[in-house]
Structure formats: structure tokens, C-alpha cells
Backbone as JSON Lines, residues from 0, in Angstrom:
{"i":0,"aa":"X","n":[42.11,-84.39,33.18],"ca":[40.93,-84.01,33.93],"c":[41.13,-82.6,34.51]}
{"i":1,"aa":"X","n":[40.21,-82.12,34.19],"ca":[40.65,-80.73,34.91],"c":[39.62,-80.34,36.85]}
{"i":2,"aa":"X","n":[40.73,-79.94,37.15],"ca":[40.42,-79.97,38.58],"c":[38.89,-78.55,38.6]}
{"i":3,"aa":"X","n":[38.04,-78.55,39.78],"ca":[37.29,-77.43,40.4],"c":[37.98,-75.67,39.44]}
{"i":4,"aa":"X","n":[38.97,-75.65,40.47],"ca":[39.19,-74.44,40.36],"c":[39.77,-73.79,38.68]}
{"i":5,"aa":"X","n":[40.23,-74.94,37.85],"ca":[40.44,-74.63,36.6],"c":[39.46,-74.98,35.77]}
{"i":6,"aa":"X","n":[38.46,-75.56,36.31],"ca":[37.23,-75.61,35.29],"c":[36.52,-73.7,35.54]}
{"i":7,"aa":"X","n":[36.49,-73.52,36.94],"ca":[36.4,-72.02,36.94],"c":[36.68,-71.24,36.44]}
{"i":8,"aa":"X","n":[37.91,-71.44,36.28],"ca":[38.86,-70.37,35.29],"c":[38.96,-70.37,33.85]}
{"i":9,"aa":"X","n":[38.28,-71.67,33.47],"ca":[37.81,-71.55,32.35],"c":[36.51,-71.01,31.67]}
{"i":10,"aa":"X","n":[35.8,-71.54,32.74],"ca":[34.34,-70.96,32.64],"c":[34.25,-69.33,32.74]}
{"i":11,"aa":"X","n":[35.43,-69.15,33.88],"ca":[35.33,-67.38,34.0],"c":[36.14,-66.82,32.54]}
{"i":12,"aa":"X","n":[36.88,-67.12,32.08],"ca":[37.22,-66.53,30.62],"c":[36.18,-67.2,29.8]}
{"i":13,"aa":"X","n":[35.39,-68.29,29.48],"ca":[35.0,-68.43,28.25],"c":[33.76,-67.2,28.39]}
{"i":14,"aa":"X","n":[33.21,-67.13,29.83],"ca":[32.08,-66.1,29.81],"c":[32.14,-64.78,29.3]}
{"i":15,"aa":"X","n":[33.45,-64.22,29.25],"ca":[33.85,-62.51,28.93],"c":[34.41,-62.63,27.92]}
{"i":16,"aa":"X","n":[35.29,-63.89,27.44],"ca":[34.97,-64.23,26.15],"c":[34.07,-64.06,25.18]}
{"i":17,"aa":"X","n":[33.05,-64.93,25.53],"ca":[31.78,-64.6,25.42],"c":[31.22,-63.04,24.91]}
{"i":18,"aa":"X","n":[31.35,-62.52,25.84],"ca":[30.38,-60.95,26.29],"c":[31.63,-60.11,25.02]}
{"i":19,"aa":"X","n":[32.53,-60.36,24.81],"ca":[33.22,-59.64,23.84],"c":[33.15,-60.05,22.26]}
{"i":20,"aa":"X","n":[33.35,-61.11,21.98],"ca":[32.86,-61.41,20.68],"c":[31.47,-61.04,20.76]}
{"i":21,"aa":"X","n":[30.68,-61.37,21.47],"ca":[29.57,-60.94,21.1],"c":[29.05,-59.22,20.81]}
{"i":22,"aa":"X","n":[29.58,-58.52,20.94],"ca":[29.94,-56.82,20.66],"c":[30.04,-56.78,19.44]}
{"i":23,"aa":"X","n":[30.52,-58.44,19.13],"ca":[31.19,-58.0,17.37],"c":[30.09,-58.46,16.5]}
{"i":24,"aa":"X","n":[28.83,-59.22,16.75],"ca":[27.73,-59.68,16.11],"c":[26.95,-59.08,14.96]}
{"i":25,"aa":"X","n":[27.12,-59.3,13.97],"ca":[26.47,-58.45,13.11],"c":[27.28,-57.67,12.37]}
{"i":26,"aa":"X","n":[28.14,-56.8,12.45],"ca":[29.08,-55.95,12.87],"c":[30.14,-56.2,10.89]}
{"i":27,"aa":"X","n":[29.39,-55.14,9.93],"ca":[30.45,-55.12,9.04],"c":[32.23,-54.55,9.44]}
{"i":28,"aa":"X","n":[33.04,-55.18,8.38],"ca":[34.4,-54.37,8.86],"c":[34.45,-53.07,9.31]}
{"i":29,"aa":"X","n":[33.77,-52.27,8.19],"ca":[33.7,-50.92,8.29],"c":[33.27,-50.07,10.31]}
{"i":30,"aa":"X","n":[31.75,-50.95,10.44],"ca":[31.49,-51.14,11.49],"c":[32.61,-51.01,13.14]}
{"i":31,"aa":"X","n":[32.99,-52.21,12.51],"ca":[33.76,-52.89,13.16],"c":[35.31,-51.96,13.81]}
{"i":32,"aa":"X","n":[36.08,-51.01,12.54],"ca":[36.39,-49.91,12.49],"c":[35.96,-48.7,12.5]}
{"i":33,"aa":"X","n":[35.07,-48.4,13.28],"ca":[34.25,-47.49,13.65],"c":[34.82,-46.94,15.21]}
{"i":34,"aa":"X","n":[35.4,-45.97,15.52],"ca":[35.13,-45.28,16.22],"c":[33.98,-44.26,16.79]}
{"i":35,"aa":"X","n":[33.23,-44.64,17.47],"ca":[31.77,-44.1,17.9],"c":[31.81,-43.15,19.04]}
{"i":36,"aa":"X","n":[32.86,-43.21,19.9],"ca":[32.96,-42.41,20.79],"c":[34.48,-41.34,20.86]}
{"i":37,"aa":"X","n":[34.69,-40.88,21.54],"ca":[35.9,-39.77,21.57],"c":[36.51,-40.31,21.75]}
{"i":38,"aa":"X","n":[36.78,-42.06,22.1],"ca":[38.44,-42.82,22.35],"c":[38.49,-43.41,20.94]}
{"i":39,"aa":"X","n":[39.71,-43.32,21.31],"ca":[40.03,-43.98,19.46],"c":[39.54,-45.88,19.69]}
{"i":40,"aa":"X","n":[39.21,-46.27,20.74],"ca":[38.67,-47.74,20.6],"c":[37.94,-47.72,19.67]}
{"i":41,"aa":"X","n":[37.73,-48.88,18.98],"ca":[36.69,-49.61,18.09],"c":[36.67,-51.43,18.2]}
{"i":42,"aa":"X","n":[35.59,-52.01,17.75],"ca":[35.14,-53.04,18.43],"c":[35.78,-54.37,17.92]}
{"i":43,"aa":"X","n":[36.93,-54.27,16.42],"ca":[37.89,-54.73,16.26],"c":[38.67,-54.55,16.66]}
{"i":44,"aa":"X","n":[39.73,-53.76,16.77],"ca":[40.42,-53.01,17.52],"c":[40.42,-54.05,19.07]}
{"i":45,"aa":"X","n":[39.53,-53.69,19.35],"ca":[39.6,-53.87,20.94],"c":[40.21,-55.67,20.99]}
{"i":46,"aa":"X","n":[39.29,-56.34,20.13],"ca":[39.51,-57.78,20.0],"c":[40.54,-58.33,19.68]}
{"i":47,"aa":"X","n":[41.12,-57.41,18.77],"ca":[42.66,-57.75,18.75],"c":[43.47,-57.1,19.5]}
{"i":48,"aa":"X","n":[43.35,-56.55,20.12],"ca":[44.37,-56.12,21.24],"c":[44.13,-57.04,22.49]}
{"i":49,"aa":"X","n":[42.74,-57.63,22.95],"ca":[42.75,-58.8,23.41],"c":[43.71,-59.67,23.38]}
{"i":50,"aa":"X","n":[43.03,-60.24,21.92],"ca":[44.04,-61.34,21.88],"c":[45.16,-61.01,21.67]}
{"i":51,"aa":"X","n":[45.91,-60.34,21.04],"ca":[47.9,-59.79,21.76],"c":[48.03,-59.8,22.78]}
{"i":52,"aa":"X","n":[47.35,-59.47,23.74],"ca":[47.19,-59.27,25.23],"c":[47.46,-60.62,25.81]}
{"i":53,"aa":"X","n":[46.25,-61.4,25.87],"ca":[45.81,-62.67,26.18],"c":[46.73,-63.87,25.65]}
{"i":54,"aa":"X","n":[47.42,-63.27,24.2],"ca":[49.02,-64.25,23.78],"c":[50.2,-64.41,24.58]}
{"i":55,"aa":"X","n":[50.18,-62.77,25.21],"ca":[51.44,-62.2,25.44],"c":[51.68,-62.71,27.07]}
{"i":56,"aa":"X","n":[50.78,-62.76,27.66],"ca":[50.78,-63.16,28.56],"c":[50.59,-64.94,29.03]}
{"i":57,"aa":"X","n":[50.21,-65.88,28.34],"ca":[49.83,-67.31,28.16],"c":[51.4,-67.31,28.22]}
{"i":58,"aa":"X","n":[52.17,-67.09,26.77],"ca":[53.56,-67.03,26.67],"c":[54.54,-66.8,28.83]}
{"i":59,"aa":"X","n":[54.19,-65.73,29.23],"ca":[54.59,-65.53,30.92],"c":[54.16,-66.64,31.16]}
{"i":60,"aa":"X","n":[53.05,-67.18,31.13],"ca":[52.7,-68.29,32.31],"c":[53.77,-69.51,31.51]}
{"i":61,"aa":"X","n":[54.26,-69.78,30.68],"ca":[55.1,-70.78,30.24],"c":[56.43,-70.19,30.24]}
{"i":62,"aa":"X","n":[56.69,-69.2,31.25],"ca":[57.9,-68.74,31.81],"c":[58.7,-67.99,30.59]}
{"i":63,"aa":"X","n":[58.26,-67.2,29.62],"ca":[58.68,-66.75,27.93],"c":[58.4,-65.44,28.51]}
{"i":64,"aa":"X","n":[59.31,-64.8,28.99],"ca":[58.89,-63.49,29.64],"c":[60.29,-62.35,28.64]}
{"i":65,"aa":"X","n":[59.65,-61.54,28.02],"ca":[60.5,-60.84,27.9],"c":[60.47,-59.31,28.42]}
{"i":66,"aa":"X","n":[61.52,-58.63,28.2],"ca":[61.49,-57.38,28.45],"c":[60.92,-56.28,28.36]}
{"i":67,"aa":"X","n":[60.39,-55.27,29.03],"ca":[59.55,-54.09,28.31],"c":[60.71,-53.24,27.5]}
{"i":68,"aa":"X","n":[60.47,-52.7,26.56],"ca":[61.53,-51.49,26.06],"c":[61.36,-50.11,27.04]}
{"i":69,"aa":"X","n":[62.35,-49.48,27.43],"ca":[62.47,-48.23,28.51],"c":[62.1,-47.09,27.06]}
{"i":70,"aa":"X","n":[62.73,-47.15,25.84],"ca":[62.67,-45.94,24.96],"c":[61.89,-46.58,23.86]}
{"i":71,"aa":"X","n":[60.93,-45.67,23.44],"ca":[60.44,-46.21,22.42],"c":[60.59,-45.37,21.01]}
{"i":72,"aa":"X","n":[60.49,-46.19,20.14],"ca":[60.71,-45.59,18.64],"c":[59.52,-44.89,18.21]}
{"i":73,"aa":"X","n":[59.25,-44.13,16.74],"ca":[58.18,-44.02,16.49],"c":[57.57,-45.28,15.91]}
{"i":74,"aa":"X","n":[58.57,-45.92,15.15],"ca":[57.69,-47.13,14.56],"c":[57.02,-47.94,15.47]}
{"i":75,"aa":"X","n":[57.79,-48.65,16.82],"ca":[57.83,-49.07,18.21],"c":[55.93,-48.25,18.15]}
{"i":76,"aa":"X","n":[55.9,-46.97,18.87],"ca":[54.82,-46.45,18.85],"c":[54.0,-47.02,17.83]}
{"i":77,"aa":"X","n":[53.9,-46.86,16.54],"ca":[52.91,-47.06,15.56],"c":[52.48,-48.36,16.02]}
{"i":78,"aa":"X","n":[53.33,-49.24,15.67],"ca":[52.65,-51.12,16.02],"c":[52.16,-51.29,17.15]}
{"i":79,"aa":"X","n":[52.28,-50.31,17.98],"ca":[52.12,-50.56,19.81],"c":[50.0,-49.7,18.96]}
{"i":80,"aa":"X","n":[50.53,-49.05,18.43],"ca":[49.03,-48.39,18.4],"c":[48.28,-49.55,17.59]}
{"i":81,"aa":"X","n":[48.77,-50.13,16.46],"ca":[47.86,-50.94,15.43],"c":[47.38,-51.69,16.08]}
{"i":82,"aa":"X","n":[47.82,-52.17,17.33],"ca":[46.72,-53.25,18.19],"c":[46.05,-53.17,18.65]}
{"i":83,"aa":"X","n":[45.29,-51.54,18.32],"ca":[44.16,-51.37,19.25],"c":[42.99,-51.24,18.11]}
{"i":84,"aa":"X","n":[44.3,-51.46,16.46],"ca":[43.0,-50.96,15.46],"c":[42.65,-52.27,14.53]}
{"i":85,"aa":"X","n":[41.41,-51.9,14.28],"ca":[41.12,-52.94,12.84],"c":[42.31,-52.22,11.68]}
{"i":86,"aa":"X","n":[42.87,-52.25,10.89],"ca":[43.41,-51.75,9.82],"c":[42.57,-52.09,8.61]}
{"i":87,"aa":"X","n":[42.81,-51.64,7.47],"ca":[42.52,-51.62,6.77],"c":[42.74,-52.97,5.59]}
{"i":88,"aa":"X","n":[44.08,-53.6,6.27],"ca":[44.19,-54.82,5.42],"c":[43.58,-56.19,6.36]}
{"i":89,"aa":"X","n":[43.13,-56.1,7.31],"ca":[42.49,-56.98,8.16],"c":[41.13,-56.91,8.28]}
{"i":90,"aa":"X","n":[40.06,-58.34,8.56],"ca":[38.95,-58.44,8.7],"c":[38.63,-58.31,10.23]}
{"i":91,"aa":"X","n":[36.91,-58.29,10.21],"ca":[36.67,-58.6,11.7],"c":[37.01,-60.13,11.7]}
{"i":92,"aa":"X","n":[36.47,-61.06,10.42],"ca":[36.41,-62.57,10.54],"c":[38.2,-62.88,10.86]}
{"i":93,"aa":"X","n":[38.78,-62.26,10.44],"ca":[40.14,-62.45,10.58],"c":[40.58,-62.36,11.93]}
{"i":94,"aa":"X","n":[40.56,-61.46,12.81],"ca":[40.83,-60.73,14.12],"c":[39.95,-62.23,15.08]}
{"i":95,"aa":"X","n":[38.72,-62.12,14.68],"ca":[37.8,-63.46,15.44],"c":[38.77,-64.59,15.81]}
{"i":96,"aa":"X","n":[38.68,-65.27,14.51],"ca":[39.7,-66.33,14.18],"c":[40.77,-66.45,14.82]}
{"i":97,"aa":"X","n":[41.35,-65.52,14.87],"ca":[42.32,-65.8,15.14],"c":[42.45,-65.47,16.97]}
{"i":98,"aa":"X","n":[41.65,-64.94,17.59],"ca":[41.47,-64.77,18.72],"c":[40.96,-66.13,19.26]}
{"i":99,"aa":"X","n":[39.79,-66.92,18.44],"ca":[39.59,-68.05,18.65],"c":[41.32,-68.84,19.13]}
{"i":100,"aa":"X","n":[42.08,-69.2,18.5],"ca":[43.25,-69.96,18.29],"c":[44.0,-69.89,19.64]}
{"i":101,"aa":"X","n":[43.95,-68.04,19.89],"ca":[44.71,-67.55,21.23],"c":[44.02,-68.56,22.47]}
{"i":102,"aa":"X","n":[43.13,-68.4,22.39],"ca":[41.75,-68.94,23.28],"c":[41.84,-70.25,23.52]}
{"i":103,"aa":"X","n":[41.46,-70.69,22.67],"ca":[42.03,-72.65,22.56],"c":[43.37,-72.98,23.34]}
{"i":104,"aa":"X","n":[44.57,-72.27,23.03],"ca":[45.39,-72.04,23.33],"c":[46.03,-71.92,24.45]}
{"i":105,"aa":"X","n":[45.1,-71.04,25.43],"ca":[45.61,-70.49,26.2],"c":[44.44,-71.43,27.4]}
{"i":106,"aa":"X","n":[43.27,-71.77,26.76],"ca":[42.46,-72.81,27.03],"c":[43.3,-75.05,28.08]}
{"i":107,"aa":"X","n":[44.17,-74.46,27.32],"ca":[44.87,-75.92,27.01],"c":[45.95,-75.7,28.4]}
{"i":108,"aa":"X","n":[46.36,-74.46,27.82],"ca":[47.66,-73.96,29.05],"c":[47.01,-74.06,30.82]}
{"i":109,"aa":"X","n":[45.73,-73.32,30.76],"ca":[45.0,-73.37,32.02],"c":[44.36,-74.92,32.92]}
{"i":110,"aa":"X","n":[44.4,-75.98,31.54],"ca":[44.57,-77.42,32.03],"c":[45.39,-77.94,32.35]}
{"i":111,"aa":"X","n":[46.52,-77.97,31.96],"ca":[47.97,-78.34,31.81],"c":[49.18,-77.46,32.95]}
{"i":112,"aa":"X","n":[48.81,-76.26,33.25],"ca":[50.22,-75.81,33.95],"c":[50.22,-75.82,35.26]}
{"i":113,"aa":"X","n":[51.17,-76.05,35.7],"ca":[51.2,-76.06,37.42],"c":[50.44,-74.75,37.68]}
{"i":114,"aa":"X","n":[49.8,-74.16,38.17],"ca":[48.96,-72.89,38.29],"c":[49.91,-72.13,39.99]}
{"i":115,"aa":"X","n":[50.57,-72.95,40.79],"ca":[51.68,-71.92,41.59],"c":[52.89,-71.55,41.05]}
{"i":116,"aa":"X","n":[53.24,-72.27,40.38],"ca":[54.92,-72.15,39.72],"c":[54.16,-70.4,39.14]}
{"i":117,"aa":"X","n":[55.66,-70.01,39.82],"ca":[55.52,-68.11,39.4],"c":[56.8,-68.01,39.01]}
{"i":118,"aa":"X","n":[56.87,-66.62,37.95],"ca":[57.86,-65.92,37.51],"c":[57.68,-64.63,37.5]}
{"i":119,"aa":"X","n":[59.02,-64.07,37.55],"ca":[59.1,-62.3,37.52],"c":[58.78,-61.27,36.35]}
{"i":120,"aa":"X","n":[57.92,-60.3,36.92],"ca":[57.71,-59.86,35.89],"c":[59.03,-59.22,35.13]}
{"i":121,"aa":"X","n":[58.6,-58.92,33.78],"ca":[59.17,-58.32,33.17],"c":[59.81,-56.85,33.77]}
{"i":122,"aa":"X","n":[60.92,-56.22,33.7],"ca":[61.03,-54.88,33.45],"c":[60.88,-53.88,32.9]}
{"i":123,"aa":"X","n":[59.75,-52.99,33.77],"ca":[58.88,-51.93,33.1],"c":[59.11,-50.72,33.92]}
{"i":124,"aa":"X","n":[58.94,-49.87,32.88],"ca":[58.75,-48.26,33.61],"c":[57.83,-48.17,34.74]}
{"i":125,"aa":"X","n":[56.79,-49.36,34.57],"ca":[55.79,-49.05,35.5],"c":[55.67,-49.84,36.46]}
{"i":126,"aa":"X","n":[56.56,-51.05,36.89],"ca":[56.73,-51.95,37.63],"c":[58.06,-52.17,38.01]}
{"i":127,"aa":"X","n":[57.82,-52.24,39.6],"ca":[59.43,-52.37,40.8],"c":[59.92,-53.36,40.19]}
{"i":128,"aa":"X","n":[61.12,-54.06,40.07],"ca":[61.76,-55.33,40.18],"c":[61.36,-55.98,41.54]}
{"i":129,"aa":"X","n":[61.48,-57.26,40.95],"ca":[61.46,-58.28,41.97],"c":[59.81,-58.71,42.28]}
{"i":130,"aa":"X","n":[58.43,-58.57,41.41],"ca":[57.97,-58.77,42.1],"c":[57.58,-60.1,40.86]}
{"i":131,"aa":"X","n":[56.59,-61.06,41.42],"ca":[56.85,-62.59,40.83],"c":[55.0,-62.77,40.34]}
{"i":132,"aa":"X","n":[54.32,-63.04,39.54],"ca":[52.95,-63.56,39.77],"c":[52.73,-65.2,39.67]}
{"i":133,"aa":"X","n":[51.97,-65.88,40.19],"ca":[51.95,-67.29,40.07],"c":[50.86,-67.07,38.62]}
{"i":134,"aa":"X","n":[50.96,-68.47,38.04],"ca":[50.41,-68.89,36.7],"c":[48.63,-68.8,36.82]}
{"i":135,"aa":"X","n":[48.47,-68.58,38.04],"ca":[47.37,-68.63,38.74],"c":[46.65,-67.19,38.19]}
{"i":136,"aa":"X","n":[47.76,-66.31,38.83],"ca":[47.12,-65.0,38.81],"c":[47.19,-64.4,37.18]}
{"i":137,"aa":"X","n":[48.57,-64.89,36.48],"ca":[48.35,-64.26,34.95],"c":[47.23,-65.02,34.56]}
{"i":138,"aa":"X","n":[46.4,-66.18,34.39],"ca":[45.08,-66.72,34.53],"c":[43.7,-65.37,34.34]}
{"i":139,"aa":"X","n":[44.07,-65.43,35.95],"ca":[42.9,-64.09,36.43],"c":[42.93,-62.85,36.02]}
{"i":140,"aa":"X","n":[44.32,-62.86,35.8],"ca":[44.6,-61.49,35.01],"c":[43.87,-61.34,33.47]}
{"i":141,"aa":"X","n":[44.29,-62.66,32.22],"ca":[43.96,-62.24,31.43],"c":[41.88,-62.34,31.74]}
{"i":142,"aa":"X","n":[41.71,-62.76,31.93],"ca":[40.22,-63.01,32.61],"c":[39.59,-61.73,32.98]}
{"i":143,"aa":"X","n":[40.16,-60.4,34.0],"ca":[39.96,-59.15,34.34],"c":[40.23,-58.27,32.99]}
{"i":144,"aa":"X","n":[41.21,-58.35,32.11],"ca":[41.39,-57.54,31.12],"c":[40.26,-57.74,30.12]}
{"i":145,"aa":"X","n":[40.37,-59.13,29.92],"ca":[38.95,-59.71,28.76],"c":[37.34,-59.11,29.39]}
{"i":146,"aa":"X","n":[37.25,-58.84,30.83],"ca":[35.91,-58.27,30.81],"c":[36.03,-56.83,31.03]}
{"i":147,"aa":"X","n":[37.2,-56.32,31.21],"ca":[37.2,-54.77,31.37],"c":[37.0,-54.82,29.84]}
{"i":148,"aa":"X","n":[38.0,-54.69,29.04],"ca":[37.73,-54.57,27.26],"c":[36.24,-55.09,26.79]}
{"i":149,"aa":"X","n":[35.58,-56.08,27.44],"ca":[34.39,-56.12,26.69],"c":[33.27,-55.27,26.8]}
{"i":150,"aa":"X","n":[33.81,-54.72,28.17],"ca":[32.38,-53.63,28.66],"c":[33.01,-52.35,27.81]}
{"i":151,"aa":"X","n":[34.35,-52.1,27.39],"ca":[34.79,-50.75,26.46],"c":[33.59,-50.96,24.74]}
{"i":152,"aa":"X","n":[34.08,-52.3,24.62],"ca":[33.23,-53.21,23.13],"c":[32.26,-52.8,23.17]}
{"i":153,"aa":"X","n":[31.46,-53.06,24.33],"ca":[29.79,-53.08,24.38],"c":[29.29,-51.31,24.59]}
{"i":154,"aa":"X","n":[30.03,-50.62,24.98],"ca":[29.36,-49.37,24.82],"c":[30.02,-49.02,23.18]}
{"i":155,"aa":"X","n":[31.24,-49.45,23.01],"ca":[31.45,-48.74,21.58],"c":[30.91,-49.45,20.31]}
{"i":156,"aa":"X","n":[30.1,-50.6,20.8],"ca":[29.07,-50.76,20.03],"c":[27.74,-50.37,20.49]}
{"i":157,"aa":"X","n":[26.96,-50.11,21.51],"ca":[26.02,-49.49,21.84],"c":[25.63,-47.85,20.92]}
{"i":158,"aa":"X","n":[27.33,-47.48,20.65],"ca":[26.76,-46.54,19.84],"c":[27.07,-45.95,18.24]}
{"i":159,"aa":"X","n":[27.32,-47.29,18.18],"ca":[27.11,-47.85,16.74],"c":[25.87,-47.79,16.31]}
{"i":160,"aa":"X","n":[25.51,-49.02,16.5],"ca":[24.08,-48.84,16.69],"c":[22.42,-49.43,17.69]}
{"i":161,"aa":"X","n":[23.07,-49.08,18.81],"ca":[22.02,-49.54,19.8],"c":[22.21,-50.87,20.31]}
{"i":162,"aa":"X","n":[22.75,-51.57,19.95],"ca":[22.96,-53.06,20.42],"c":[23.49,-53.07,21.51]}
{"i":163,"aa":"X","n":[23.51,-53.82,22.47],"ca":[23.83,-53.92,23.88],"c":[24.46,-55.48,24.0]}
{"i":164,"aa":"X","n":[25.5,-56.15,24.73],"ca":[25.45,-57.46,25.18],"c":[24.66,-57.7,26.04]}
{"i":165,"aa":"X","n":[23.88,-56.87,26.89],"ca":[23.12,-57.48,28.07],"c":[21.87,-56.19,28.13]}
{"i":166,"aa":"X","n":[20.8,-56.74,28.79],"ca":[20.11,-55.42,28.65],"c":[18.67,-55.18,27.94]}
């Protein structure tokens, strides 16, 4: 049974959920790999970097925390970039799909996990040691990233071609 506050938290990701696949509606590959504005985002792209995102973090809330790298490679660089792109050997239906799975996934975790039990973050260039988030907040977290990225989706499909999620 899922309690009040995790039916919320479900409802608040399935909604920006929501508002992001829907960016992708219509939307050939080509499309889809379209850069429309001066950021290299595009509206695959974005969805799969979602869901890496939204994996990578489900994984933290089940205490699977690994390390940031301090130096990075060029290859390191390249794969760190391919997650922001459709490529060329990948679909949008592919990227969907499989974001679906993350979702379900991470769906199941938000019923199931103690939501105070916290762990430390990882070690990053950009983060002190020592500081801890409860299962609660990586929750809300991936939830804030999924609607910041969908409002990036919805203008970089807006000028694709005129389509809007809301509006």
C-alpha cells in the first residue's frame, strides 16, 4: 500500500514525466536529433540523459553509491557527452522504452524504500564530504531534474516546430 506522501511522489514524477515524453510526440529520429537552438540539447538527447540520471541515482537511494572521477579522460568526456545525444545508432522509440523501464523501476523503489534511511554522497569536485541525503530527497531530486529537463524539451521542441506541452 503506498502511504499519502509516496503516492505524491509518485504522482509528482509521473506528471514531469509526463510533460517530457510528451516533447517527444510526433517527433521523427531525425527530429528528435535536432538541435534547434544554440545548446547542443535535443529532445532525445535530453530523455536519455534523464533516464541515466534518474538510474543513477534510484541505484543511491538503494545505497549503490559510487565515486565521481576527479580526472577525466577524453573517452570519459565523449560518453559523459553521448548522454545528452540521440546518436545515430539509437531510436527515439528506443531512448522512450527504455526510460519507461527506468521509471517503473524507480516507480517500485519509491513504494518499497524506507524514504529516511540516508547515505553520503559520492565524492565530487563539486561537493564537501560528509554531507548525507535521505531516500526522500534523491526522490525529489530526481522529480526537480525531470521538470527542469522537460521545460529545456519543450522549448527545444517549440522550435522545431511550434509545438508546445502546455499553452
Amino acid at each position: 500500500m503506498t502511504t499519502n506522501e509516496r503516492g505524491d511522489i509518485l504522482d509528482f514524477l509521473g506528471k514531469h514525466r509526463y510533460f517530457l515524453r510528451h516533447t517527444a510526440q510526433g517527433l521523427t529520429d531525425d527530429q528528435a536529433r535536432t538541435r534547434s537552438t544554440i545548446s547542443e540539447l535535443t529532445v532525445g538527447g535530453l530523455i536519455k540523459h534523464v533516464s541515466a540520471t534518474e538510474q543513477h541515482w534510484a541505484e543511491f537511494a538503494q545505497g549503490k553509491a559510487e565515486a565521481t572521477p576527479t580526472e577525466y579522460t577524453p573517452e570519459m568526456m565523449a560518453t559523459w557527452q553521448d548522454q545528452f545525444r540521440l546518436t545515430e545508432s539509437e531510436t527515439l522509440a528506443g531512448v522512450l522504452a527504455e526510460y519507461e523501464k527506468v521509471a517503473a523501476a524507480t516507480d517500485e523503489l519509491v513504494r518499497t524504500l524506507d524514504l529516511d534511511a540516508g547515505y553520503e554522497l559520492p565524492a565530487a569536485p563539486w561537493q564537501p564530504p560528509g554531507v548525507f541525503w535521505s531516500v526522500r530527497r534523491v526522490f525529489l531530486h530526481i522529480a526537480a531534474e525531470t521538470a527542469q529537463h522537460a521545460g529545456h524539451a519543450d522549448i527545444v521542441r517549440e522550435a522545431i516546430d511550434g509545438q508546445k506541452t502546455m499553452g
